[in-house]
N, CA, C and O atoms as a MOPAC input file, in Angstrom:
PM7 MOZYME 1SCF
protein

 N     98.20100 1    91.00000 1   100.55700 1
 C     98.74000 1    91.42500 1   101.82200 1
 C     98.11300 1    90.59300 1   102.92600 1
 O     96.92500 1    90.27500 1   102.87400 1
 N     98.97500 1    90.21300 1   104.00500 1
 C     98.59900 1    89.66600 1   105.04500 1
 C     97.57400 1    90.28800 1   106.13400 1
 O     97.18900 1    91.42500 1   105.86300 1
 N     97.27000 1    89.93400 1   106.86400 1
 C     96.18700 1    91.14200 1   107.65900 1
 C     95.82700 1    90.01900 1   108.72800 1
 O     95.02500 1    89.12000 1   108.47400 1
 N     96.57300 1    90.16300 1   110.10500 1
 C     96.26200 1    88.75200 1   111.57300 1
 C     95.04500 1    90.56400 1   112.69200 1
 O     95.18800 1    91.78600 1   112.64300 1
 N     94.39300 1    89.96000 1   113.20100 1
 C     93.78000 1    90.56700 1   114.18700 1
 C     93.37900 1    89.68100 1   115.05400 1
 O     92.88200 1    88.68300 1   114.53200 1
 N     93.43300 1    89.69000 1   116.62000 1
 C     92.97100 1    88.75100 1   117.32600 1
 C     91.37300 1    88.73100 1   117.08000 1
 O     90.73600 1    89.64100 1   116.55000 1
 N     91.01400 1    87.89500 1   117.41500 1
 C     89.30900 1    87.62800 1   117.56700 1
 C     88.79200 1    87.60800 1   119.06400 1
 O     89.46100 1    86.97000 1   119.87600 1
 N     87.59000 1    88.29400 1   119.50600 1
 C     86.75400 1    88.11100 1   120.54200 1
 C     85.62900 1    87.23900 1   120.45800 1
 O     84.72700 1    87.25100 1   119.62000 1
 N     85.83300 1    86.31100 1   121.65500 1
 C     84.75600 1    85.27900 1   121.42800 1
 C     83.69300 1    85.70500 1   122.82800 1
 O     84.04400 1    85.77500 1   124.00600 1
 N     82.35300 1    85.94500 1   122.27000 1
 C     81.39000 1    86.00300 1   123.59300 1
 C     80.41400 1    84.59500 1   123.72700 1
 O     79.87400 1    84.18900 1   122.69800 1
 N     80.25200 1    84.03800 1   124.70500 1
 C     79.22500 1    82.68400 1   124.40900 1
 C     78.11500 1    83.97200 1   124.78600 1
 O     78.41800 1    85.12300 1   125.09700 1
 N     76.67900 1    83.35300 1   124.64400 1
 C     75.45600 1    84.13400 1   124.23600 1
 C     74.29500 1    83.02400 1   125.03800 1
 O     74.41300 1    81.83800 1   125.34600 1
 N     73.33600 1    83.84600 1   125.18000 1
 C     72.40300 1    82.87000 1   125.82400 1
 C     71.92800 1    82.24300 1   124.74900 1
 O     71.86200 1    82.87400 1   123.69400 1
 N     71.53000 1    80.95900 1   124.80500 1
 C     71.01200 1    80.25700 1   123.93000 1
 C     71.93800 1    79.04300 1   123.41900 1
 O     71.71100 1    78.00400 1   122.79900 1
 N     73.26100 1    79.74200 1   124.04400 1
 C     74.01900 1    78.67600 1   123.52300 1
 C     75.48800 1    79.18600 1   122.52600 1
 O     76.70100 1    79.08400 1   122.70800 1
 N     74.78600 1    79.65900 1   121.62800 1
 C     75.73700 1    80.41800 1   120.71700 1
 C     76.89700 1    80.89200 1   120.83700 1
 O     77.16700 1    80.84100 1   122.03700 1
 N     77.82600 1    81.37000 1   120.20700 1
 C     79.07400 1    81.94600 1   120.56900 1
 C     79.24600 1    83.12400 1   119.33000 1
 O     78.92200 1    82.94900 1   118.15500 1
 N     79.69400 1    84.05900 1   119.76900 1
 C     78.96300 1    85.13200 1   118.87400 1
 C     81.20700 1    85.55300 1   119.05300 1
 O     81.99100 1    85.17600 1   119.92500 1
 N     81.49700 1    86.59100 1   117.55800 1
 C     82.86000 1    86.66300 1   117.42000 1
 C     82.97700 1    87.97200 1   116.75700 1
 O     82.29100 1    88.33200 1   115.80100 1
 N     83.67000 1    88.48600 1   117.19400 1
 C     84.05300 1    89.43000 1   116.38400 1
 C     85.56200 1    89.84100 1   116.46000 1
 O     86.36000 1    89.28900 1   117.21800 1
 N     85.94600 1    91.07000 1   115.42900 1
 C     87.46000 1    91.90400 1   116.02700 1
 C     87.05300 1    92.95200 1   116.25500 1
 O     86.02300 1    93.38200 1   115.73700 1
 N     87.89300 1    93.71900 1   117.22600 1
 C     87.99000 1    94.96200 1   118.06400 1
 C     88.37300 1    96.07000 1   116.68800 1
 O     89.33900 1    95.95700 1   115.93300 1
 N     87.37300 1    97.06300 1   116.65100 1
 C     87.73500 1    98.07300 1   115.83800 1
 C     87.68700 1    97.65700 1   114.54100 1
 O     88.06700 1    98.50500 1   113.73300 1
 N     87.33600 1    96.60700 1   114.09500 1
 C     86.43300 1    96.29800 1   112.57400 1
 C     84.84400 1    96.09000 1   112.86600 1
 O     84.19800 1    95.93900 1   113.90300 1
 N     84.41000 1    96.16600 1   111.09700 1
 C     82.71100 1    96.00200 1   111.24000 1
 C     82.62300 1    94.57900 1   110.88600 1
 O     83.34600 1    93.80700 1   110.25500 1
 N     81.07100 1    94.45200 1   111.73500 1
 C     80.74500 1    93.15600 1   111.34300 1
 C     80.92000 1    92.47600 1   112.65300 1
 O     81.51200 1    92.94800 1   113.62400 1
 N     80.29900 1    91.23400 1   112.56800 1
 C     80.20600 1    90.09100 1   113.41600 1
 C     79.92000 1    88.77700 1   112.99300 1
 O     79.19000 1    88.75400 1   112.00200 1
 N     80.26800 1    87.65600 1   113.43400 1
 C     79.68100 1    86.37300 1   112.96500 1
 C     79.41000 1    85.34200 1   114.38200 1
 O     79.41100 1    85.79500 1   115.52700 1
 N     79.20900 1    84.04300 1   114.08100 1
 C     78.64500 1    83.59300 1   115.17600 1
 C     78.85200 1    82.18100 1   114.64600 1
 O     79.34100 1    82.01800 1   113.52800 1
 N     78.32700 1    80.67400 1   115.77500 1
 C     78.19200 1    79.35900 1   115.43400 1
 C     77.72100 1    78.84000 1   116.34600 1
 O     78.08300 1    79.35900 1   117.40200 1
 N     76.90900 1    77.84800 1   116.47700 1
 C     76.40000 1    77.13400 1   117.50700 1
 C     77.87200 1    76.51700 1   118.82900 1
 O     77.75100 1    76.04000 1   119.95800 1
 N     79.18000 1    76.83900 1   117.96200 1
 C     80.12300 1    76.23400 1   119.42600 1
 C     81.27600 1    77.37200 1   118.92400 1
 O     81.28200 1    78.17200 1   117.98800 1
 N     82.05600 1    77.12200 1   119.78600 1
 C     83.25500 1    78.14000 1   119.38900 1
 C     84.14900 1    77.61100 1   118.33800 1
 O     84.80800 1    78.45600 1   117.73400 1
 N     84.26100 1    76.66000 1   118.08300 1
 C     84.55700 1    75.94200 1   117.16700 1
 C     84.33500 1    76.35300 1   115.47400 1
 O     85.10800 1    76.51100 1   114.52800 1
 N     82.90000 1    76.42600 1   115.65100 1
 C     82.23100 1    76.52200 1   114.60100 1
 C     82.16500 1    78.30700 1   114.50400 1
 O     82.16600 1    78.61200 1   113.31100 1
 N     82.10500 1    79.65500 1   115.48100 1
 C     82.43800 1    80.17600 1   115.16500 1
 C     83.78600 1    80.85700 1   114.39300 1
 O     83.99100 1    81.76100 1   113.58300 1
 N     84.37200 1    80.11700 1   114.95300 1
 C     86.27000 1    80.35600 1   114.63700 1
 C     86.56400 1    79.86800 1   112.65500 1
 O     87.27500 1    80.45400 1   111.83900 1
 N     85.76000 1    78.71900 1   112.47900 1
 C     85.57800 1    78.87800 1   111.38300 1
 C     84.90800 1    79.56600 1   110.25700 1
 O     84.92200 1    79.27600 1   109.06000 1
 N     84.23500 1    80.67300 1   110.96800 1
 C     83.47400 1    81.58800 1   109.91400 1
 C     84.52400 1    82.90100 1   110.53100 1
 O     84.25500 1    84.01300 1   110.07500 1
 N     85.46600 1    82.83800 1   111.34100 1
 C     86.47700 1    84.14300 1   111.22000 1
 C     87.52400 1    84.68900 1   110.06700 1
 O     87.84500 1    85.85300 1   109.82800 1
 N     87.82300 1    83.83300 1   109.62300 1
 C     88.74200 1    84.42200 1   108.37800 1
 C     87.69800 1    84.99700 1   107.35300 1
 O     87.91800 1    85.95900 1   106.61800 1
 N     86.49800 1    84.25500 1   107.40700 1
 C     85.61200 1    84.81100 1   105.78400 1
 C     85.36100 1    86.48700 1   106.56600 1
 O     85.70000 1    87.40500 1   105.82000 1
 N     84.87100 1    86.87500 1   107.81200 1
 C     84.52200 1    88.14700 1   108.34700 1
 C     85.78400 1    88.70100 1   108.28300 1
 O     85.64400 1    89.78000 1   107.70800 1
 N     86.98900 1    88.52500 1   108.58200 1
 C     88.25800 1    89.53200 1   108.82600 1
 C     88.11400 1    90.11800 1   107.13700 1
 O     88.14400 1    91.31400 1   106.84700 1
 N     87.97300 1    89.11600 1   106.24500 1
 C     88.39100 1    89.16600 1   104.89000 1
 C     87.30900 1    90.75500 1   104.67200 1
 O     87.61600 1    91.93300 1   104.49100 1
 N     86.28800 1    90.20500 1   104.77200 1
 C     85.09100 1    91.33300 1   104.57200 1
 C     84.73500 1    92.41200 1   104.93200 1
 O     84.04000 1    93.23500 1   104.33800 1
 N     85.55500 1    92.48600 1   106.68900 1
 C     85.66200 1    93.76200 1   107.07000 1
 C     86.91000 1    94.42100 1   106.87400 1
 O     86.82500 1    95.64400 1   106.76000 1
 N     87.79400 1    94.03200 1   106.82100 1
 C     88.75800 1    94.70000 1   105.79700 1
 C     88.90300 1    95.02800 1   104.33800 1
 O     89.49200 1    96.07300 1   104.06100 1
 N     88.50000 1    94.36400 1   103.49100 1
 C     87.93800 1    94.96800 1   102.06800 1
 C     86.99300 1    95.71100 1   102.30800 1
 O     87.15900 1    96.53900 1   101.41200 1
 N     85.98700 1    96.08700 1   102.93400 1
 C     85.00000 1    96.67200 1   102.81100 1
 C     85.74500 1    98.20900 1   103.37400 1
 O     85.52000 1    99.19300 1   102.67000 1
 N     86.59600 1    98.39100 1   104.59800 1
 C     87.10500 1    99.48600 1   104.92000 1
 C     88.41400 1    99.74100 1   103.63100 1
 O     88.39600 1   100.89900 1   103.21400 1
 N     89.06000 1    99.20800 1   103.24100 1
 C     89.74500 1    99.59100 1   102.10800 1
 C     89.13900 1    99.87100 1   100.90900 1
 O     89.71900 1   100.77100 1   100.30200 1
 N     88.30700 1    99.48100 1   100.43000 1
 C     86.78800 1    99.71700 1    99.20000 1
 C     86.26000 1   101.24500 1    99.64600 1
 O     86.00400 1   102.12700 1    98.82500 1
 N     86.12300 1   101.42100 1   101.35800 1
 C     85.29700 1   102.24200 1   101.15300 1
 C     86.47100 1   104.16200 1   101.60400 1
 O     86.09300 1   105.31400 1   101.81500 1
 N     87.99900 1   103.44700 1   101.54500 1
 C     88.69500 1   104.41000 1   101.68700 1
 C     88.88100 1   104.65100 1   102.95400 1
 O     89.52300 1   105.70100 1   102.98900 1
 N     88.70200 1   104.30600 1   103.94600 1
 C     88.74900 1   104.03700 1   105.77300 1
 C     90.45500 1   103.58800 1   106.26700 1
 O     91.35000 1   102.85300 1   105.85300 1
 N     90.26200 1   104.36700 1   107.19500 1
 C     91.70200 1   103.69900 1   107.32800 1
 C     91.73300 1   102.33400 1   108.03200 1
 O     90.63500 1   101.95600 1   108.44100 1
 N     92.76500 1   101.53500 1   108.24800 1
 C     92.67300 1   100.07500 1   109.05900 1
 C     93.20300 1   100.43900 1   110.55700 1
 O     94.25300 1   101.03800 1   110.78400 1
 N     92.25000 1    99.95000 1   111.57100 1
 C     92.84000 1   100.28300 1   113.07500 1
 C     93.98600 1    98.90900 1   112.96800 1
 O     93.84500 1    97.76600 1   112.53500 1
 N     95.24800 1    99.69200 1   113.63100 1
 C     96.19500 1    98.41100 1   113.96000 1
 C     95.74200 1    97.24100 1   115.07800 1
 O     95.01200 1    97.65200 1   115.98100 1
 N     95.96300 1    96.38600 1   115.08900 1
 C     95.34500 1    95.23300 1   115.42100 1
 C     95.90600 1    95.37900 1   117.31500 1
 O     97.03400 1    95.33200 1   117.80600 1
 N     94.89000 1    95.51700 1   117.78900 1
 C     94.99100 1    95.23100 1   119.63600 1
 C     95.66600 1    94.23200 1   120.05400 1
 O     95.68400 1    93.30300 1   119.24600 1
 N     96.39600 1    94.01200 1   121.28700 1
 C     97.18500 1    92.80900 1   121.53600 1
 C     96.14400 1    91.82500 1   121.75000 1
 O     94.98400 1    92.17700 1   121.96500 1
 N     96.57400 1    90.34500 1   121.69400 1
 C     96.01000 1    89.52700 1   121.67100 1
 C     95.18500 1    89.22300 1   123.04400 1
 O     93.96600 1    89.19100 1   123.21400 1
 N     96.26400 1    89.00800 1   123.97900 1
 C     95.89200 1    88.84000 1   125.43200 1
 C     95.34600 1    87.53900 1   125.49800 1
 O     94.51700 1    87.23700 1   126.35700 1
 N     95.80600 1    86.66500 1   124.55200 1
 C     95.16900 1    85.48900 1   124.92300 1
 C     94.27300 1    84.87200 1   123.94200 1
 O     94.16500 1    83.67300 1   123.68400 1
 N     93.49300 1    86.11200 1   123.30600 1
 C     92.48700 1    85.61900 1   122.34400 1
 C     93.69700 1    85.06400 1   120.84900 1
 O     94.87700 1    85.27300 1   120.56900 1
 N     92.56000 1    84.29900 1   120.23600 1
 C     92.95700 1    83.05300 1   119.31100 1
 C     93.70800 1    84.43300 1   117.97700 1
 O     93.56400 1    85.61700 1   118.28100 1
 N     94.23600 1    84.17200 1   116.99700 1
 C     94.66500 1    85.35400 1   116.10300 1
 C     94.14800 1    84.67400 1   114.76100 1
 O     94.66400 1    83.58400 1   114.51800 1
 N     93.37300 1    85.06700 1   114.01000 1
 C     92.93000 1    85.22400 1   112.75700 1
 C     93.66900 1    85.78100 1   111.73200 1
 O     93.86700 1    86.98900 1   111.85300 1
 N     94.23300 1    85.12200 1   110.54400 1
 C     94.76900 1    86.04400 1   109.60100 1
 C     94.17800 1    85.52300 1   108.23800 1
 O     93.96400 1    84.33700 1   107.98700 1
 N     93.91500 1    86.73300 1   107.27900 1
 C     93.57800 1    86.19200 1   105.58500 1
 C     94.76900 1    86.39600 1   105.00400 1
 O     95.75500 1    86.14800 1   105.69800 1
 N     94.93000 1    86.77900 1   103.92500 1
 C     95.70800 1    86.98500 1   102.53800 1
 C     94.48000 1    87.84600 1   101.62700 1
 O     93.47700 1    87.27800 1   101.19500 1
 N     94.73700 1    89.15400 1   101.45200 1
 C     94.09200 1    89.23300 1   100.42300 1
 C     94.74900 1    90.20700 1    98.92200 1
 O     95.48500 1    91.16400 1    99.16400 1
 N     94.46700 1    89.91900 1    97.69600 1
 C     95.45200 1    89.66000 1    96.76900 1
 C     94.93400 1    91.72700 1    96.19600 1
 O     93.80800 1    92.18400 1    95.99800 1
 N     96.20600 1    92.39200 1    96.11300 1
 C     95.95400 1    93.36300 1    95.45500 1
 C     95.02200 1    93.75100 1    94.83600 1
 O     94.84700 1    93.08500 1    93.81600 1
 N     94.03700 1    94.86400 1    95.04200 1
 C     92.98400 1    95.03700 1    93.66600 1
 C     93.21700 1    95.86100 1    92.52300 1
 O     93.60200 1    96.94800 1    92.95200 1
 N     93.17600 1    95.86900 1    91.44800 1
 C     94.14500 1    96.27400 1    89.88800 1
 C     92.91100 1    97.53800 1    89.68300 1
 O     92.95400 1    98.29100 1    88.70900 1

């Protein structure tokens, strides 16, 4: 199943850019936004299996408003 949620990007002192989605767990981060945006699909993936694993329901995904949209694929579990 498909699964898009926009992403929030905060820059951070130090430099960093710290990311998350609205109403999932978890967070990730990268020295540029760049480099965070590429550790977003592995976190969407993780905080959504982890709320389906743990029987949680999924919040529907907030409008974008601008922010970038993230989506995985993740394959039925048997």
């Amino acid at each position: 199943m498909r699964y898009e949620y926009p992403a929030t990007l905060e820059p951070e002192h130090g430099g960093h850019v710290t990311l998350y989605f609205e109403g999932l767990p978890g967070v990730t981060w990268g020295e540029t936004e760049e480099q965070a945006l590429e550790h977003a699909k592995d976190l969407l993936a993780t905080a959504v299996e982890m709320l389906i694993e743990d029987g949680e329901p999924l919040p529907a995904p907030p409008p974008a408003f601008g922010r970038p949209i993230i989506s995985t694929v993740l394959k039925p579990s048997r």
